[in-house]
N, C-alpha and C positions, 0 to 999 in steps of 0.2 A: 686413123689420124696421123700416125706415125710409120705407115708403112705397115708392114708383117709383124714387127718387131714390140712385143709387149714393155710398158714403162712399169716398174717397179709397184705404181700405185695402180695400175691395172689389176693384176694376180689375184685369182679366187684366193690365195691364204692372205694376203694383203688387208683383202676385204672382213676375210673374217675376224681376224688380228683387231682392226678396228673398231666391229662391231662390238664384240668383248673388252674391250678396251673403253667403248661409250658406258659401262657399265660400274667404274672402279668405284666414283664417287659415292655410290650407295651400298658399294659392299660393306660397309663399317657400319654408319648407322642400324640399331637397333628398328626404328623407325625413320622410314625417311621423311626427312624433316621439309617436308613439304607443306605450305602455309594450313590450307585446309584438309590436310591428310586426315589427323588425331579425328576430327571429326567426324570424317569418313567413316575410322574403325569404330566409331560410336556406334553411327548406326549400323554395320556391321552386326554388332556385338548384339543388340535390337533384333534384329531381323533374326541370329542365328537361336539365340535365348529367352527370346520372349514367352513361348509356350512352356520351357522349361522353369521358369523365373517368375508365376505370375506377378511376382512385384512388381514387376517393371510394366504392365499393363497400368497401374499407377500415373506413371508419370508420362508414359507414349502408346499414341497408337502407329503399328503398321499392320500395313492391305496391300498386297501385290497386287499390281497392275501393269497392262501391258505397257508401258514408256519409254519413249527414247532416249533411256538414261540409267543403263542398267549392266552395260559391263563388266565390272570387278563386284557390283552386290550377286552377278550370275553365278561368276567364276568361284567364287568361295565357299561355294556350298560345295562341290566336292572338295576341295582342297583343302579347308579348314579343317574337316574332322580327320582327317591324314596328318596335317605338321602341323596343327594350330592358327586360328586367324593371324596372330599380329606377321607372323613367317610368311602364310599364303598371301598376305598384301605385297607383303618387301618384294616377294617373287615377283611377283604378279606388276609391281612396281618398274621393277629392275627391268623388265622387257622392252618396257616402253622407248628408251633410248636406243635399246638396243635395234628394238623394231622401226624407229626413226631413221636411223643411219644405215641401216641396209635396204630401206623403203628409197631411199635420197640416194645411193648408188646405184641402186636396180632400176630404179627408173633414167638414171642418168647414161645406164648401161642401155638401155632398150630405146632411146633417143638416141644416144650417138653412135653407135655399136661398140665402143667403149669407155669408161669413166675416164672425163677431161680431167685434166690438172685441177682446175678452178674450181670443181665440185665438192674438193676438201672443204675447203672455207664454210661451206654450209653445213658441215654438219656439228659444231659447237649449238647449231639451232635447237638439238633435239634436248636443250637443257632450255628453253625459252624460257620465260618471263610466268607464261600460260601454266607451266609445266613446274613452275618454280612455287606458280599461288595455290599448286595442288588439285589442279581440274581434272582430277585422273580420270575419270569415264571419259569425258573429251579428247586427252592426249593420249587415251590408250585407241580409239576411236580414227584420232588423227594418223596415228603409228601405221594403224591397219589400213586405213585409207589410200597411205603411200605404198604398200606393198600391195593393196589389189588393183591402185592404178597401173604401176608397173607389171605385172598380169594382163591386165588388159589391154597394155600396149603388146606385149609379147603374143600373146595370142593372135591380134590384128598383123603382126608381124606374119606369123605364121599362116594366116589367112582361115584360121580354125573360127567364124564366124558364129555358126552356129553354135559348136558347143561353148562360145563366149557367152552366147544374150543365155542358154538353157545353166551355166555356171554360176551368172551373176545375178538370177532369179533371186535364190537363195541367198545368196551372199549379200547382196545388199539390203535384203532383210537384217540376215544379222548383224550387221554394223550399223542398221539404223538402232536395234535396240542396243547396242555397245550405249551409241550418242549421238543423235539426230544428227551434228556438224560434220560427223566423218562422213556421213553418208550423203552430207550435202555438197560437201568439199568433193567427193570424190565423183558428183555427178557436173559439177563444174570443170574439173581437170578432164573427166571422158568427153565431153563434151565440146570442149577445145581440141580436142587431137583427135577427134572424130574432125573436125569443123576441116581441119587442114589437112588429111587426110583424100576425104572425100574431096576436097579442092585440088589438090593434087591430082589424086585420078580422072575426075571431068575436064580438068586442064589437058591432061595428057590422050584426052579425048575429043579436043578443040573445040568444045560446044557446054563448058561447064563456065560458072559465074558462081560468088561468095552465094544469093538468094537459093540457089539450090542446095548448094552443101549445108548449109544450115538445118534446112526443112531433111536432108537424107541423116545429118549427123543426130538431131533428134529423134529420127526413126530407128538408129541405131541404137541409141541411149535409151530406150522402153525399156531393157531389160532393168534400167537401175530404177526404173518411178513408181514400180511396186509398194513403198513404203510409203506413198504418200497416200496412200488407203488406212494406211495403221498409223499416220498422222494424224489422217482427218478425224478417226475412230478417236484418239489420243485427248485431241485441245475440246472435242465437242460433249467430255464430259460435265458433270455439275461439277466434280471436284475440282477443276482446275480453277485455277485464281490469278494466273501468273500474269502479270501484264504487259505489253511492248509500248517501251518509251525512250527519250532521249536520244531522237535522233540529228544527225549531221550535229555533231559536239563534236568541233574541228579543234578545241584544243585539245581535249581529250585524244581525239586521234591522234596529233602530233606527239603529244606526249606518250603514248602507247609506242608508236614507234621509237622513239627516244629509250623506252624500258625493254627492248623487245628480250635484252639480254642480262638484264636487273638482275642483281644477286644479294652482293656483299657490299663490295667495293665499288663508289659509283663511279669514282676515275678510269677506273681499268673497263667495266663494263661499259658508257660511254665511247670509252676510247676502242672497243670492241666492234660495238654497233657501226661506229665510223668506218672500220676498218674495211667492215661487209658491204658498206654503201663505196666505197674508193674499190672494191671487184669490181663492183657493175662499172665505174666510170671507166674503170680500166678494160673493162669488154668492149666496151664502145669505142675505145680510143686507139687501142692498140690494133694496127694493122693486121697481127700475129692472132690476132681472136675475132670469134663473130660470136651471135644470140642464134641458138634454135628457132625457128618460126615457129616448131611446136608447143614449146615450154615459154617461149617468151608472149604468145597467146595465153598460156594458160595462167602466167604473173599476170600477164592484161587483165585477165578476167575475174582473178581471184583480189585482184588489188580493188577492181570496181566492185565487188562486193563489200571489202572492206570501208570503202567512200559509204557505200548505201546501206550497209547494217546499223541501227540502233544501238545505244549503250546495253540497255535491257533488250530481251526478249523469253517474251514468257514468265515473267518473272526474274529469269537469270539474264545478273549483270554479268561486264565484262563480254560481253559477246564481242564486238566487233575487234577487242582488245586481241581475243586468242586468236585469231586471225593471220595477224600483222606478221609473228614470224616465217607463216608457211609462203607469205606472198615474197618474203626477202630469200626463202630459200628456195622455193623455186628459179625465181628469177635467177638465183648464182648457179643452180646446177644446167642454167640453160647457156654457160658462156661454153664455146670450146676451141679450140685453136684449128685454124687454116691450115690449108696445107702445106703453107711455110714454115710453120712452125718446129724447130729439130727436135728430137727424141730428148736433147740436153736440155736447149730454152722449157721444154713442159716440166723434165723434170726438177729443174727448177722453181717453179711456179707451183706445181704439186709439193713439195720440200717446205716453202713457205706457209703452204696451205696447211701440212702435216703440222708446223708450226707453231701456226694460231689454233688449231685444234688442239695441241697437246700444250697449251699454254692455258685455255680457256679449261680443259678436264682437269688439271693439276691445280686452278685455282679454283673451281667449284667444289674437287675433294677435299681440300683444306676449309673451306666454306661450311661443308656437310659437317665434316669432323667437330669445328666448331658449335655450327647450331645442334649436332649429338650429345655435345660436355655439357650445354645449357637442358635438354631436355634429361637428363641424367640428375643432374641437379637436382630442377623441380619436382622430377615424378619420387622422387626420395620421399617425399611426403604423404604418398598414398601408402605408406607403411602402417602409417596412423590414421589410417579411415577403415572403419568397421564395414565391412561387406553390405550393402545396401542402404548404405547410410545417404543422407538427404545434402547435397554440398552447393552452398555459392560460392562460386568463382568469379574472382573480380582481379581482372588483369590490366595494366597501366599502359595506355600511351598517349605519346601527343596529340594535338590537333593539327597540328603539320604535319604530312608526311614526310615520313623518315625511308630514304632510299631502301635500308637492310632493316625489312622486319626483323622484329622478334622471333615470330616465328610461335610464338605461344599462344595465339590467339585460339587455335582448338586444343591446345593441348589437355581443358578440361573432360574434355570425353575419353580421357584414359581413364578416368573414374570409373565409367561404365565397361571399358573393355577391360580392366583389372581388376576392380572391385562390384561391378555390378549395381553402383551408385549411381543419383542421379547429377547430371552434371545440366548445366543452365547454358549450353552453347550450341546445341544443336538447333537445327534449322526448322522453322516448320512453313513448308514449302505446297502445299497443295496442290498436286497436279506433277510436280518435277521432280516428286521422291517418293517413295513409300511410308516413310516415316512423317508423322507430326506430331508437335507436344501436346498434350492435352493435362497437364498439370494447373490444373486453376487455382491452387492454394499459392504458389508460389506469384501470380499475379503478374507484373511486368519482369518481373525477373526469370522467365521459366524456359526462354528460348535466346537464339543470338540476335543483338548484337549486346544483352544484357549482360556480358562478362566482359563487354568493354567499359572502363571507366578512363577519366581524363582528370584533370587540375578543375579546367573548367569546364563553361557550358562550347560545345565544337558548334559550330553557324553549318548549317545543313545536314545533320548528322545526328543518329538517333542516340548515340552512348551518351551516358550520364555523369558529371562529376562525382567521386569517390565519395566525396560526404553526402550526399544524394541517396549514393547506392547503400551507403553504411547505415545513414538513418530511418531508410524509408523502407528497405524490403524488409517482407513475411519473417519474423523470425523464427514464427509455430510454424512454416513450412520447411523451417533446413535445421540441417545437426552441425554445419560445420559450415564456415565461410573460409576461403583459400584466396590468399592476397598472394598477387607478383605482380612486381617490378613495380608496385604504384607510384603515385605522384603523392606529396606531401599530404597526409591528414591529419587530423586532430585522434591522438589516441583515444580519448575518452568516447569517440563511437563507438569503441568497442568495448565498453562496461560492459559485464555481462559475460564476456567472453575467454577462454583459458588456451592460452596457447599451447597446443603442443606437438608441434613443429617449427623451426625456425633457421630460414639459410639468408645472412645479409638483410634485406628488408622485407626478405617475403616470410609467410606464417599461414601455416594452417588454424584454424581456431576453433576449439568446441564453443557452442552457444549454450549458455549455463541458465538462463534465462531467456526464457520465450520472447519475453516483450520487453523493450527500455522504456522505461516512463519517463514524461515529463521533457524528452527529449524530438524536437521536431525538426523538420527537414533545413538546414540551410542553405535557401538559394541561390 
């Protein structure tokens, strides 16, 4: 692009520099404070201790099954009995961005023969929206996605055909069990650069048209459809229950994209997302830049899937949601500059890009550190919970969404990864995890989203107001109720009850009495 002459942001140590660098924000955290992480290591802790622990056969069951949803519950089992679960996540965590940002250079390297200016700008993505609500098996899924499509573009590079489809046998097995979406994303992205590809060579052979390369580009791609044998085996059991729905919810999409970059601060994130949507106009407009045919195929592609995905599917929401950032960063790693463009003009355009990347890691590390002092705080409390003790969890917030969760919403399942208590927020999800509650004593309270409460009653939304939750659950099925951050109640729900924990308005509370008499739900 520049001649012979390598740009600064080209250089293998450039790159790595970066990589490690995508990484700062979670050095600090204990746990990264990722929306649905804590829950994660709930079950985790489930899965690793159950035989050990029969108590906890009590309150859950899990059954291993083949599922496309099972990358970091894999990976743990060697590495926890070596450093300890909560470590082998954070690891295990920490990758993810890492393996984003050199997935989004390597492929951007193997498209242009080497990384444009404008391919910076994309990689603030690898802290997305998706990545922020704690989908780890998906973003770790997605991670590896973009380092086996870059793979597979090098290989076709290389013209090593063969041992591509006999490589990606396997491999796209195992990233469909990582998580079904990497393996879908990544038969989407092969399958565009196959499509152009093969158009290219029939071109260059004056007797090819788009209707051929299609039908050769999918003959190509059999090495990745292996998995949808261990699909079909997957959704055609009786266990599953997941359902697909909600589809074409075009605000929803707009608004997804609007969040792609959600964190803390919703001015600076907005003004973020803008900034990635003024690249692309600037690739289009500026003389000095053009779009890959390849990549800008494969944003075409990935964006119509995003149009045509469902809110749900299978059960799990948010589908179409995680999407939305891979279609914005592709699209950017597909701008590159002309051959007009001088080694200063890119390296200027790269320097900006270094910019907004080191601008977006600098405010997400301050972010992290923040939502760390908040879980610091709270887990102060499980000081005072007796090792298998019985706990509800009743955590505060609005009915309007609030740009910067909390962030607290699983943090009841550190119960069960520190004390081996039952905690009331885990999922039970049949068909999409190995774990589900089977606690019947505790009754509506025994799974999520039963550790949400609110002021009042939310219109579409299963959480309960606080006086609801305080008068009406099992009080013979728990030892302890744990309030944070609630909305106003009437103390006298908790007659009965001895506090002993207390930070601001949150409280641990022993229940000293099984039942309140006399006392009924007010609706």
């Amino acid at each position: 692009m520049q001649g012979e002459r390598l740009g600064w942001w080209q250089t293998r140590v450039f790159v790595v520099l970066l990589t490690l660098a995508s990484t700062i924000p979670l050095l600090w955290p204990d746990i990264p404070p990722l929306v649905d992480l804590p829950g994660h290591l709930g079950r985790y802790r489930v899965q690793l201790a159950i035989d050990a622990y029969p108590h906890l056969r009590q309150w859950y069951d899990f059954r291993w099954s083949l599922i496309g949803n099972l990358g970091i519950d894999l990976l743990i089992i060697p590495l926890a009995p070596l450093i300890g679960l909560e470590l082998a996540v954070k690891l295990i965590v920490i990758t993810i961005p890492a393996l984003t940002v050199a997935g989004l250079l390597w492929i951007a390297r193997e498209v242009h023969g080497r990384i444009p200016p404008a391919a910076l700008f994309a990689l603030p993505l690898a802290y997305s929206y998706p990545f922020q609500f704690g989908f780890v098996n998906f973003a770790l899924s997605m991670a590896i996605a973009l380092n086996l499509f870059a793979l597979w573009l090098r290989l076709a590079r290389q013209g090593r055909f063969r041992f591509r489809a006999a490589l990606f046998l396997p491999l796209s097995c195992l990233l469909w069990v990582c998580h079904t979406f990497g393996w879908g994303v990544l038969g989407v992205l092969a399958f565009s650069a196959e499509m152009i590809r093969q158009h290219d060579r029939l071109k260059d052979g004056q007797n090819g048209h788009w209707l051929e390369s299609w039908v050769r580009a999918g003959l190509s791609c059999l090495p990745l459809a292996i998995p949808m044998v261990l699909m079909i085996f997957w959704r055609s059991g009786d266990h599953v229950t997941g359902q697909t729905a909600d589809w074409f919810n075009w605000q929803a999409k707009i608004n997804w994209v609007t969040m792609i970059l959600r964190d803390r601060w919703q001015l600076f994130d907005l003004l973020s997302v803008l900034a990635l949507f003024g690249v692309l106009v600037f690739g289009l407009l500026d003389r000095r830049l053009e779009y890959s045919r390849n990549l800008a195929l494969s944003a075409a592609f990935l964006c119509a899937v995003f149009v045509l995905l469902p809110r749900i599917v299978f059960g799990s929401a948010y589908a179409d949601m995680r999407l939305a950032p891979f279609v914005l960063a592709v699209a950017v790693i597909a701008i590159r500059p002309r051959a007009g463009m001088s080694l200063k003009g890119a390296g200027v355009l790269a320097a900006i890009g270094l910019a907004f990347f080191g601008a977006r890691l600098g405010g997400t590390t301050v972010s992290y550190w923040l939502y760390d002092r908040t879980y610091d705080r709270a887990l102060t409390a499980l000081n005072h919970v007796p090792q298998g003790a019985r706990v509800l969890t009743l955590i505060g917030r609005r009915c309007q969404d609030t740009w910067a969760y909390s962030r607290l919403e699983h943090i009841p399942a550190m119960l069960l990864v520190r004390r081996l208590a039952f905690s009331n927020d885990q999922w039970s999800m049949p068909g999409a995890q190995q774990l589900t509650v089977r606690y019947a004593a505790a009754r509506g309270w025994a799974h999520d989203p039963s550790q949400i409460v609110t002021d009042r009653k939310c219109r579409g939304e299963w959480w309960r107001p606080i006086r609801r939750s305080l008068a009406d659950f099992p009080r013979a099925a728990f030892d302890y109720v744990w309030i944070l951050q609630p909305p106003l109640y009437d103390r006298s729900l908790t007659d009965g009850m001895t506090p002993v924990w207390r930070d601001g308005r949150d409280v641990l509370l022993r229940i000293d009495q099984p039942r309140l008499n006399g006392v009924s739900s007010p609706r």
